[in-house]
TORMAR-622170 format. One line per 3 residues: number of its first residue (from 0); their letters; for each residue z, y, x of C-alpha. Coordinates in nm, 3 decimals. Example, Ala and Ser with C-alpha at 12.3 -4.5 7.8 and 13.67 -1.06 7.14 Angstrom:
<sites>
0 = AS = 0.780 -0.450 1.230; 0.714 -0.106 1.367
</sites>
This chain:
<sites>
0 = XXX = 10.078 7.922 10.261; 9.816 7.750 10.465; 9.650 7.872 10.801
3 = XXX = 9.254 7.890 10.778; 9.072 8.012 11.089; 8.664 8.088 11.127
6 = XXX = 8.469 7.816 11.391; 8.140 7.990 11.360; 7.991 8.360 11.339
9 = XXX = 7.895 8.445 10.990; 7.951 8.498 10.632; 8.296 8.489 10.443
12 = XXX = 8.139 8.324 10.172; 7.985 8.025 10.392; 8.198 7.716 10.385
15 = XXX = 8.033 7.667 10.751; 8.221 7.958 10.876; 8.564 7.797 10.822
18 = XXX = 8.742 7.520 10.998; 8.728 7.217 10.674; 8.428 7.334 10.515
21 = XXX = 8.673 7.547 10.307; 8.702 7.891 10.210; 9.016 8.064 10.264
24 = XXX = 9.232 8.122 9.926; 9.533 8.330 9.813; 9.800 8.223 10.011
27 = XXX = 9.603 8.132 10.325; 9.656 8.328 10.701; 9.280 8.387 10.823
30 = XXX = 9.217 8.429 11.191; 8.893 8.505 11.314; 8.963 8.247 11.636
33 = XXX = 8.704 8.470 11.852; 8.430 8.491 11.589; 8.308 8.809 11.356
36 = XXX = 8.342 8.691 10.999; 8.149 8.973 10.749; 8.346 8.979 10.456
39 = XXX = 8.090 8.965 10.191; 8.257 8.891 9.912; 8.585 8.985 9.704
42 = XXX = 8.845 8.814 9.864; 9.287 8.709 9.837; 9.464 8.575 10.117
45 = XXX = 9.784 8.667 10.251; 9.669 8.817 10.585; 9.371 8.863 10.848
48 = XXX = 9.458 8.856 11.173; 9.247 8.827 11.529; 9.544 8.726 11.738
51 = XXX = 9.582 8.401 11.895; 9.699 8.192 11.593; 9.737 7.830 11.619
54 = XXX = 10.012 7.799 11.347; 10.154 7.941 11.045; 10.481 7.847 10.890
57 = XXX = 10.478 7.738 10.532; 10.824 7.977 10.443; 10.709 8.345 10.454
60 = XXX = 10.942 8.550 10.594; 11.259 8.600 10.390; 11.378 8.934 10.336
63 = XXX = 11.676 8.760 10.108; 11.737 8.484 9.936; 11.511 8.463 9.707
66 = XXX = 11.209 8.736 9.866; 10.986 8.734 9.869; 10.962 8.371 9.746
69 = XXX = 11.160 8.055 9.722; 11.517 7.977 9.809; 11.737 7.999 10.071
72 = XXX = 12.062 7.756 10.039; 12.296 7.707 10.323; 12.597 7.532 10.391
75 = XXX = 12.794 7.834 10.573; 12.760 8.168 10.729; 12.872 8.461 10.904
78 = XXX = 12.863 8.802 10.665; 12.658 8.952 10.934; 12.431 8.692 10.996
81 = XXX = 12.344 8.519 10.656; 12.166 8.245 10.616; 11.806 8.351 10.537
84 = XXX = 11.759 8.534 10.848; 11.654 8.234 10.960; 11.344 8.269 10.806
87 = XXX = 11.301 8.634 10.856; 11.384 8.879 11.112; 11.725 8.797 11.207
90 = XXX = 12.004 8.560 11.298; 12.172 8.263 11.084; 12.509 8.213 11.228
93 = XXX = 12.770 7.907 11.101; 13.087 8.103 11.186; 13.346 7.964 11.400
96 = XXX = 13.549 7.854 11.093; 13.242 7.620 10.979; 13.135 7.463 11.346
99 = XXX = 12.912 7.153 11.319; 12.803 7.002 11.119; 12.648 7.332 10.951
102 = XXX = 12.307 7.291 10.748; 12.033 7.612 10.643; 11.774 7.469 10.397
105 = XXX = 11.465 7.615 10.230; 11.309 7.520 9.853; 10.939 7.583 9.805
108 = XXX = 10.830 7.692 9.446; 10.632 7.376 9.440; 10.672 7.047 9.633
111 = XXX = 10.483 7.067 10.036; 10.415 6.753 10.286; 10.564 6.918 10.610
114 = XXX = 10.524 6.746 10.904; 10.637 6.984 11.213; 10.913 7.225 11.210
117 = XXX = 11.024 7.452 11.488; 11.361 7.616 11.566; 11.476 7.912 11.803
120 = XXX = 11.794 8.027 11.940; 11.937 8.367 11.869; 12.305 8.508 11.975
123 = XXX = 12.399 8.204 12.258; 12.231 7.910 12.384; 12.547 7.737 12.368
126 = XXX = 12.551 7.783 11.987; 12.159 7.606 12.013; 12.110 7.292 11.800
129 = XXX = 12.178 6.955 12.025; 12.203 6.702 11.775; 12.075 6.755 11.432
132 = XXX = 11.811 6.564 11.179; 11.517 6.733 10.948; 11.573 6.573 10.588
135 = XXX = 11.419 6.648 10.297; 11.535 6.672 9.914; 11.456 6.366 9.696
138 = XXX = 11.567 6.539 9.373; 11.931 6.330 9.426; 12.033 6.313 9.764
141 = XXX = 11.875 6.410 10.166; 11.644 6.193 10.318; 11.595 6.204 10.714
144 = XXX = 11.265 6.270 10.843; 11.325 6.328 11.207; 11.644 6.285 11.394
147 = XXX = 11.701 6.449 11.777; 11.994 6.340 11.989; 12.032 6.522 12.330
150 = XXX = 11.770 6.797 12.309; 11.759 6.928 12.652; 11.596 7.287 12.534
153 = XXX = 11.917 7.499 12.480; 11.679 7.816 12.307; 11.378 7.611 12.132
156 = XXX = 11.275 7.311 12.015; 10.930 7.211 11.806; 10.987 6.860 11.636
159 = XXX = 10.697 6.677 11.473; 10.717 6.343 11.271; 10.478 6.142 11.024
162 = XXX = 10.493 6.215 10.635; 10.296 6.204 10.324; 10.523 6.283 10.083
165 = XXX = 10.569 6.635 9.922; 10.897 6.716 9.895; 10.995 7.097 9.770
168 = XXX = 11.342 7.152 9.982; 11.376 7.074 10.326; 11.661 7.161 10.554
171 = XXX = 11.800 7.153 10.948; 12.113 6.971 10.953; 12.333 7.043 11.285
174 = XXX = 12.607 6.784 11.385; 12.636 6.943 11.749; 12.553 7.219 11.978
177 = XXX = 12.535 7.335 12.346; 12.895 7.409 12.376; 13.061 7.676 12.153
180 = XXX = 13.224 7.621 11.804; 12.895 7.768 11.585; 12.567 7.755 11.509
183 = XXX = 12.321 8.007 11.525; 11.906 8.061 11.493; 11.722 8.276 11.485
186 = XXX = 11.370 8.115 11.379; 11.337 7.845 11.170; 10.923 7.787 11.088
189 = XXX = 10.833 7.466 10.856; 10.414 7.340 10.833; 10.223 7.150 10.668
192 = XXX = 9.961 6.942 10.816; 9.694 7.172 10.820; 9.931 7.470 10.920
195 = XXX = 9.919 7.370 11.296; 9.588 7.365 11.415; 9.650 7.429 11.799
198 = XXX = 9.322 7.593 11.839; 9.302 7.939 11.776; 9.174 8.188 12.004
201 = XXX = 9.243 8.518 12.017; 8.941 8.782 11.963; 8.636 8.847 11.741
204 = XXX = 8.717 9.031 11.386; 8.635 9.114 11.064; 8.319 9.348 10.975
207 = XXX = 8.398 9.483 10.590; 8.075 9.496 10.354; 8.075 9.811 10.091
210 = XXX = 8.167 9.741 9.759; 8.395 9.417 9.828; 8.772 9.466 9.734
213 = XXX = 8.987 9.274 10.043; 9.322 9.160 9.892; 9.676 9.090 10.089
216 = XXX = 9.959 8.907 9.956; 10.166 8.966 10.280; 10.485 9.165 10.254
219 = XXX = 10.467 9.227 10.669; 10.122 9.098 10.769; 9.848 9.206 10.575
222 = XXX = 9.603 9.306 10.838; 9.728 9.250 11.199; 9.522 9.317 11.527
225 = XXX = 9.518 9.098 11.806; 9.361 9.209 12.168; 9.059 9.375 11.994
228 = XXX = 8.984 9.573 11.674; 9.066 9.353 11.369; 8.836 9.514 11.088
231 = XXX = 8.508 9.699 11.167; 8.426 9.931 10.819; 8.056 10.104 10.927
234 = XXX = 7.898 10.103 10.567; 7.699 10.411 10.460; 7.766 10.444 10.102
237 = XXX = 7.925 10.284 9.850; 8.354 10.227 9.847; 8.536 9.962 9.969
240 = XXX = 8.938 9.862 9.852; 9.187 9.689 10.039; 9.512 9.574 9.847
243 = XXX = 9.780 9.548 10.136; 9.915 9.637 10.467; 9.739 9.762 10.767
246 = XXX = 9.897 9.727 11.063; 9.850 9.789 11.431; 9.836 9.561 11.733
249 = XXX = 10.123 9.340 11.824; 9.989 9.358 12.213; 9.913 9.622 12.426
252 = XXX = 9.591 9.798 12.466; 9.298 9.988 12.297; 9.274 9.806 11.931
255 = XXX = 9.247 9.929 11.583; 9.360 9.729 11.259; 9.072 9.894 11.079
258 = XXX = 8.802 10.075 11.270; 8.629 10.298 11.019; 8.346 10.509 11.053
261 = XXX = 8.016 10.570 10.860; 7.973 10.768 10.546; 8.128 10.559 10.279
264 = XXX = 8.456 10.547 10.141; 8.754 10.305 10.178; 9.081 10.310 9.972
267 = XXX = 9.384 10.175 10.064; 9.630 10.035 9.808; 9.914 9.971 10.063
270 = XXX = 10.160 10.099 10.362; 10.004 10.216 10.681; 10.217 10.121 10.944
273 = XXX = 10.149 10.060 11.398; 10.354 9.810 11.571; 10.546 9.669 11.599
276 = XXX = 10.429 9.721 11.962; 10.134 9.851 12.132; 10.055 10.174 12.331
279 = XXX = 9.938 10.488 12.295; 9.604 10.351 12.147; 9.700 10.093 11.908
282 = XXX = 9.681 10.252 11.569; 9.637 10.077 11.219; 9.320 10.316 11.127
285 = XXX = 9.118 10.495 11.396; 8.883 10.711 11.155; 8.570 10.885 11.322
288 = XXX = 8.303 10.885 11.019; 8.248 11.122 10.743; 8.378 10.896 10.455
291 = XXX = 8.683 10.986 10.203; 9.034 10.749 10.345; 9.255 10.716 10.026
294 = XXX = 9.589 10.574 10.077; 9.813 10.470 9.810; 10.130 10.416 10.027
297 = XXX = 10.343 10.525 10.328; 10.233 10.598 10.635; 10.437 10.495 10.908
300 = XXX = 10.433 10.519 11.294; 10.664 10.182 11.324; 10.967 10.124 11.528
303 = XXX = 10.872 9.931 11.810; 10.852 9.985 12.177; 10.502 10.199 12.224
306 = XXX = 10.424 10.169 11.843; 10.122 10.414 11.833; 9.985 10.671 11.578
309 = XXX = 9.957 10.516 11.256; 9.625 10.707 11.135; 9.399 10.871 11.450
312 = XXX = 9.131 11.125 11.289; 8.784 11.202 11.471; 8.596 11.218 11.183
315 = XXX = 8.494 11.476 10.930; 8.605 11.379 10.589; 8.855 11.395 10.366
318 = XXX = 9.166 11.221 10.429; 9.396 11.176 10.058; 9.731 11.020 10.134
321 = XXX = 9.995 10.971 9.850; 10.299 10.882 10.005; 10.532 11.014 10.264
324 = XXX = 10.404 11.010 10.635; 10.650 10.909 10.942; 10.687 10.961 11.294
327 = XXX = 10.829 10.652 11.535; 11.204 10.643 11.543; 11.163 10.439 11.866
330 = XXX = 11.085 10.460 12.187; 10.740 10.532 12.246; 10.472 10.736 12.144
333 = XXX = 10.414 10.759 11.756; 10.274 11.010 11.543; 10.209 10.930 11.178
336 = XXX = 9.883 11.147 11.184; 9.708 11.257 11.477; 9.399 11.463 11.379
339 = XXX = 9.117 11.610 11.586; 8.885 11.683 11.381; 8.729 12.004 11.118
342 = XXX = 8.838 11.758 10.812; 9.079 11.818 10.492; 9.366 11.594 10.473
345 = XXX = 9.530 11.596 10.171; 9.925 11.463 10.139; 10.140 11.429 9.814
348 = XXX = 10.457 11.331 9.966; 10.726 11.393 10.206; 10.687 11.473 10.578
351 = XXX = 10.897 11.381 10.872; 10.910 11.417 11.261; 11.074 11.148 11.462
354 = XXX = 11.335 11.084 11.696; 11.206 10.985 12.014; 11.053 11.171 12.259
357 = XXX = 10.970 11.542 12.240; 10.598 11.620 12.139; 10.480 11.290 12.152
360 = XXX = 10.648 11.181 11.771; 10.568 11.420 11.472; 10.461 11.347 11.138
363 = XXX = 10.147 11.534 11.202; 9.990 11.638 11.477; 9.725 11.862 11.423
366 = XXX = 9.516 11.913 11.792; 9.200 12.025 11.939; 9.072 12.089 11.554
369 = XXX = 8.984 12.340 11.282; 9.122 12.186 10.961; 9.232 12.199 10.575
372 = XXX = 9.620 12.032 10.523; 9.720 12.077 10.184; 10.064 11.928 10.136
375 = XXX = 10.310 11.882 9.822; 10.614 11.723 9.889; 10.858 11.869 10.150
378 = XXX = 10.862 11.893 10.547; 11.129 11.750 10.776; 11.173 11.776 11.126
381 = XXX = 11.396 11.525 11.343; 11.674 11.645 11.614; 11.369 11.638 11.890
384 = XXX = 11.045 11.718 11.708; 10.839 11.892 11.429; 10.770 11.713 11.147
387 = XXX = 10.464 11.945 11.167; 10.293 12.046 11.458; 9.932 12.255 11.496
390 = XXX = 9.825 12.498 11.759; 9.493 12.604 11.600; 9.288 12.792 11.353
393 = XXX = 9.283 12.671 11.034; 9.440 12.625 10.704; 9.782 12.500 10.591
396 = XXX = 9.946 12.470 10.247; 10.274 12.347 10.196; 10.433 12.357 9.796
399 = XXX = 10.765 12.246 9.933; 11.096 12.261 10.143; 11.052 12.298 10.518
402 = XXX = 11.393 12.191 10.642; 11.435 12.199 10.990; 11.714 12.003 11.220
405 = XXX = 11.959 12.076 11.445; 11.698 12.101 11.767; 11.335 12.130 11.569
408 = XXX = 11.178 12.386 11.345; 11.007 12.176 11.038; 10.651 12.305 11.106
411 = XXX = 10.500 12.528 11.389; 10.173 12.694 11.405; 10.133 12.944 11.681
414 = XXX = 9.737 13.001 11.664; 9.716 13.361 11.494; 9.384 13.272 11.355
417 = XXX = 9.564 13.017 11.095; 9.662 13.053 10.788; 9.992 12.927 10.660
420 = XXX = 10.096 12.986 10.298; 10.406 12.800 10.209; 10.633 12.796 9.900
423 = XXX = 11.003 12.730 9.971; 11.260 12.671 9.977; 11.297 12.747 10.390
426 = XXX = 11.624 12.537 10.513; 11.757 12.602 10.802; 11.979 12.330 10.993
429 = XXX = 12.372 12.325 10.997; 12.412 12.540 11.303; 12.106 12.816 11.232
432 = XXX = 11.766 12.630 11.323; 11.489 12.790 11.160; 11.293 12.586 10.937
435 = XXX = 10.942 12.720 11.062; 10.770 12.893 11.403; 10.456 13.070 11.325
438 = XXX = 10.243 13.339 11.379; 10.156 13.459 11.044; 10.291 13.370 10.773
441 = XXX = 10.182 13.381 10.319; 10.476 13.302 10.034; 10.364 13.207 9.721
444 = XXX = 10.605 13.293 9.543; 10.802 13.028 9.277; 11.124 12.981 9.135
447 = XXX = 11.228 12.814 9.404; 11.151 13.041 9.687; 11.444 13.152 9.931
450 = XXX = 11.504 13.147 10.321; 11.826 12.975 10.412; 12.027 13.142 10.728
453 = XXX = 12.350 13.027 10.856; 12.623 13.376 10.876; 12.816 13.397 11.151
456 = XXX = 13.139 13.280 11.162; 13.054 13.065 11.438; 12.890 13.264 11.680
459 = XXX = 12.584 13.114 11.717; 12.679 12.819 11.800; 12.466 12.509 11.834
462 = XXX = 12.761 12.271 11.736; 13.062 12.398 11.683; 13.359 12.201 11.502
465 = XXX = 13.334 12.403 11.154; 12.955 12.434 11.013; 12.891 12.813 10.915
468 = XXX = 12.840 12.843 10.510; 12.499 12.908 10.425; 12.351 13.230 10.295
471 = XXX = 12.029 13.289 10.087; 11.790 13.518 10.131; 11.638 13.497 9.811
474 = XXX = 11.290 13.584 9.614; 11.309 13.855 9.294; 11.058 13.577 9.147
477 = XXX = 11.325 13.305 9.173; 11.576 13.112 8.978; 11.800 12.997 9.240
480 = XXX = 12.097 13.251 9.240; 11.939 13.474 9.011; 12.052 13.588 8.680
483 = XXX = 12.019 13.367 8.375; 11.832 13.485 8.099; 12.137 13.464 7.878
486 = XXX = 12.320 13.756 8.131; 12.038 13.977 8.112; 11.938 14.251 7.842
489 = XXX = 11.721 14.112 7.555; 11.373 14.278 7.615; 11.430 14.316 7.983
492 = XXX = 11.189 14.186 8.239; 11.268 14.101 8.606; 11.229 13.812 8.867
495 = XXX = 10.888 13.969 8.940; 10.771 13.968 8.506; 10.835 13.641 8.493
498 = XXX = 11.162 13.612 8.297; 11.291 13.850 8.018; 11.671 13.885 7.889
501 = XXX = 11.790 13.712 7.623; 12.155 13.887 7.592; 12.190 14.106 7.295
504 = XXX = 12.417 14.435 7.318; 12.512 14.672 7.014; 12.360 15.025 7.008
507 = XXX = 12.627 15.281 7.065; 12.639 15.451 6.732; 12.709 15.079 6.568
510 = XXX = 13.067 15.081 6.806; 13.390 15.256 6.728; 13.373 15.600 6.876
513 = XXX = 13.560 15.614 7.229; 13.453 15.190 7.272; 13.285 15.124 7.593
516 = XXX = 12.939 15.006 7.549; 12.716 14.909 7.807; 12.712 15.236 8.040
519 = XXX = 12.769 15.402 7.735; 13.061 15.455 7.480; 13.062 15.385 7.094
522 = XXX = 13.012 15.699 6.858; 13.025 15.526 6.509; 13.313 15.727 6.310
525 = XXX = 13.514 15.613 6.049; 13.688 15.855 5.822; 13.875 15.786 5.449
528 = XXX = 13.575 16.011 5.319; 13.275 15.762 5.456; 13.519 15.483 5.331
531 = XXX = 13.544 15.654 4.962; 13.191 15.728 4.954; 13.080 15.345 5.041
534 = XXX = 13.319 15.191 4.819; 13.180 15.398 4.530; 12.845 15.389 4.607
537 = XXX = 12.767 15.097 4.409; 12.875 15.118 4.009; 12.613 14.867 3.882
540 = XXX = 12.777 14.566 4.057; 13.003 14.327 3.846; 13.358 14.322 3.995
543 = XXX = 13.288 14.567 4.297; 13.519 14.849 4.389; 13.257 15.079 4.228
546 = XXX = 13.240 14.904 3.888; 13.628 14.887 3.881; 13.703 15.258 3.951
549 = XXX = 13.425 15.379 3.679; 13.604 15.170 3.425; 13.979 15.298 3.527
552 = XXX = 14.115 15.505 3.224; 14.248 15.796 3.298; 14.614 15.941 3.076
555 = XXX = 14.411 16.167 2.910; 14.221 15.966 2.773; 14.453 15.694 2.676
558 = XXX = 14.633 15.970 2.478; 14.330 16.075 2.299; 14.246 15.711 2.279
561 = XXX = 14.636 15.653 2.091; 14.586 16.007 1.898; 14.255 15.879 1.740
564 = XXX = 14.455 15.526 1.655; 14.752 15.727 1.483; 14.527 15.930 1.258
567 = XX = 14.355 15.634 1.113; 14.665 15.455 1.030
</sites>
């Protein structure tokens, strides 16, 4: 991972543009340093940003020890604080069992000249570094490449030293701290020379040609705005592909990741996520043209104080989204759509309101618009809002459960204009929320259609100590508690015509007379006469009961038979 930032106006494609006369390649983190850079060409880095960025560690961050690359090795650790979270978002603590010396070191999957490092403190400055060395791993043993006795900064400390060899594991080594028995940090960045540049400026951006795919190798960057709109996408025709993240600002204020407008299309191969702070106006994708948006990927209004819509509509076209779409579970204001505009948005996945503050977090928010949602995949709603919210004319599909919380209804529509045509099933919460508010109301009806209520063994109650069982109020066209085929009468149709009984049952003239039968009783009768008649009734068969009694001889005529055999003699 190297940092590459623009130092003139211009194209992507011009070595000019880019600070060494070279273009930016997979790997790299590009910041626009206050110029507009037209991407012009296909392109692979791990991230754009236009936020101040002077420096970019060589160790992305860790999510384990091994993700999303290289290795994490350390000497010891707390369970709760492991040892890669010092290259990710967390805390690597040496418990109080392992005090100093204590070591955290990180292998590269191919050998890097670092020359500046920086640490952070996390839990207590007391448990900050004071004495420790930065060594690197000659394939046999640790060599020492810097060496600090007495730091004086208790919560950070940036050390830079001379070296020219490339070494692929490189480690903090801690022989004392500020005063407790442990170690902890909380950041531990590594670059190489060309990784700390110390002159980026925040500003300019990225203007998007049509017909260019714009790759991201970033597991949590991707695209990141900095005090101003990050990508400007204004093409008329054509289609344009980003592979990545989009992501909001990480200040406050009126920016965009992606500002997109114009006619032509732009698909998204990647989450859609704000924050982790902003405001009210920091989204990922503010959308005013008439182009198609297809996202491959969640949607997500991130934690994060402030963390802004995820996806802000003003435009007219069509909006596809596969994946689910969520609200902010943080403080702040957070919808995962916000749309104001006569469009269609289109979702195939899963729906949910957030947690934080009432109206101002749903999953979408459909205001001031006429519009088409279609969505397949189900509906949640949070404790404190809707995961679906819309106070207008229009039209909304849903082919999936609306389950609704203890406080929230899943979806609400109170404009009597609308038109809401759901399928089912309709959850309720644990204590007898209704899974939907509105006005009017179509079912199409499936074999999953019923209405969930709570009875009511608990009075009402919001939270009693005993939940109340649920009870179904179910659909003749569904399967769930309904009759299996298998119970039903063969040849009989119900569930609406759409299933038919497989159970056969015996005519009553083929049971025993007096046997009940169905709602009927057998009326077959067996006397020694039918009994007679059947056994005799066949006299051609060899050995049957027929054959036997024609050839039974009677005494007469074995005496006329022993007569006749007298005489002759």
């Amino acid at each position: 991972m190297a940092l590459r930032v623009a130092v003139a106006t211009g194209n992507w494609s011009n070595p000019a543009t880019w600070n060494g006369g070279v273009l930016p390649g997979p790997g790299d983190v590009v910041a626009s340093n206050n110029f507009t850079v037209t991407i012009d060409q296909n392109i692979n880095v791990d991230s754009l940003t236009n936020a101040a960025t002077a420096s970019v560690s060589a160790v992305p961050t860790m999510t384990s020890y091994t993700t999303p690359s290289g290795i994490v090795t350390v000497s010891a650790e707390d369970a709760i604080y492991p040892g890669w979270q010092a290259f990710g978002s967390g805390i690597w603590k040496a418990p109080n069992s392992a005090s100093p010396p204590a070591w955290v070191a990180y292998e590269f999957t191919s050998p890097k000249v670092i020359t500046s490092y920086i640490i952070s403190g996390g839990l207590n400055t007391g448990a900050f570094p004071k004495d420790f060395t930065f060594e690197a791993w000659t394939g046999s043993s640790w060599t020492v490449l810097h060496t600090v006795v007495g730091n004086s900064n208790s919560s950070t400390y940036t050390g830079t030293f001379s070296n020219t060899t490339a070494y692929i594991k490189y480690r903090i080594n801690v022989t004392a701290v500020f005063g407790q028995n442990y170690v902890n940090i909380d950041v531990f960045a590594m670059y190489a020379t060309n990784d700390f540049t110390g002159t980026s400026t925040a500003g300019g951006g990225f203007i998007l040609n049509s017909g260019v795919t714009t790759t991201l190798t970033s597991p949590t960057g991707g695209i990141v705005a900095g005090p101003t709109t990050c990508v400007t996408y204004s093409a008329s025709t054509g289609t344009t592909t980003i592979n990545g993240i989009v992501r909001g600002s990480l200040t406050t204020g009126s920016v965009y990741g992606i500002n997109y407008s114009g006619a032509a299309n732009l698909n998204i191969n990647g989450a859609v996520t704000s924050g982790p702070t902003g405001n009210t106006n920091s989204f990922p994708i503010i959308k005013s043209g008439t182009g198609t948006l297809t996202i491959v990927g969640n949607v997500t209004a991130a934690v994060g104080t402030n963390a802004g819509t995820a996806i802000y509509n003003s435009g007219t076209g069509t909006i596809n989204i596969t994946g689910n779409v969520y609200a902010t579970d943080n403080s702040g204001y957070g919808h995962g759509i916000q749309n104001i505009a006569n469009c269609t948005i289109n979702i195939t996945g899963n729906v949910y309101g957030g947690n934080i503050n009432a109206g101002s977090s749903l999953g979408v928010f459909n205001s001031q618009s006429v519009s088409t949602i279609n969505i397949v995949g189900n509906v949640y709603s949070s404790t404190i809002n809707q995961g679906l919210y819309t106070n207008f004319a229009g039209y909304l599909s849903i082919i999936g459960s609306l389950v609704a919380s203890n406080g929230q209804a899943a979806v609400f529509s109170g404009n009597s204009s609308a038109i809401n045509i759901f399928s089912g099933p309709f959850i309720c919460s644990p204590y007898g929320f209704f899974p939907y508010q509105v006005v009017r109301m179509h079912l199409i009806p499936t074999t999953s259609s019923y209405i969930e209520f709570r009875d009511e063994t608990t009075n009402g109650a919001v939270s009693p100590s005993a939940v109340a069982p649920a009870t179904r109020l179910v659909s003749p066209a569904t399967l769930v508690d309904n009759l299996a085929v298998s119970d039903v009468r063969f040849g009989t149709t119900y569930a609406l015509g759409t299933l038919t009984g497989t159970l056969r049952m015996p005519s009553a003239n083929q049971v025993t007379f007096g046997i009940p039968v169905d709602n009927t009783f057998g009326n077959a009768v067996l006397t020694a006469a039918s009994v007679w008649d059947y056994l005799i009734s066949n006299i051609t068969v060899e050995n049957s009961i027929g054959m036997r009694l024609k050839n039974v001889s009677t005494p007469q005529i074995t005496g006329e038979q022993l007569e006749a055999f007298l005489r002759l003699d």
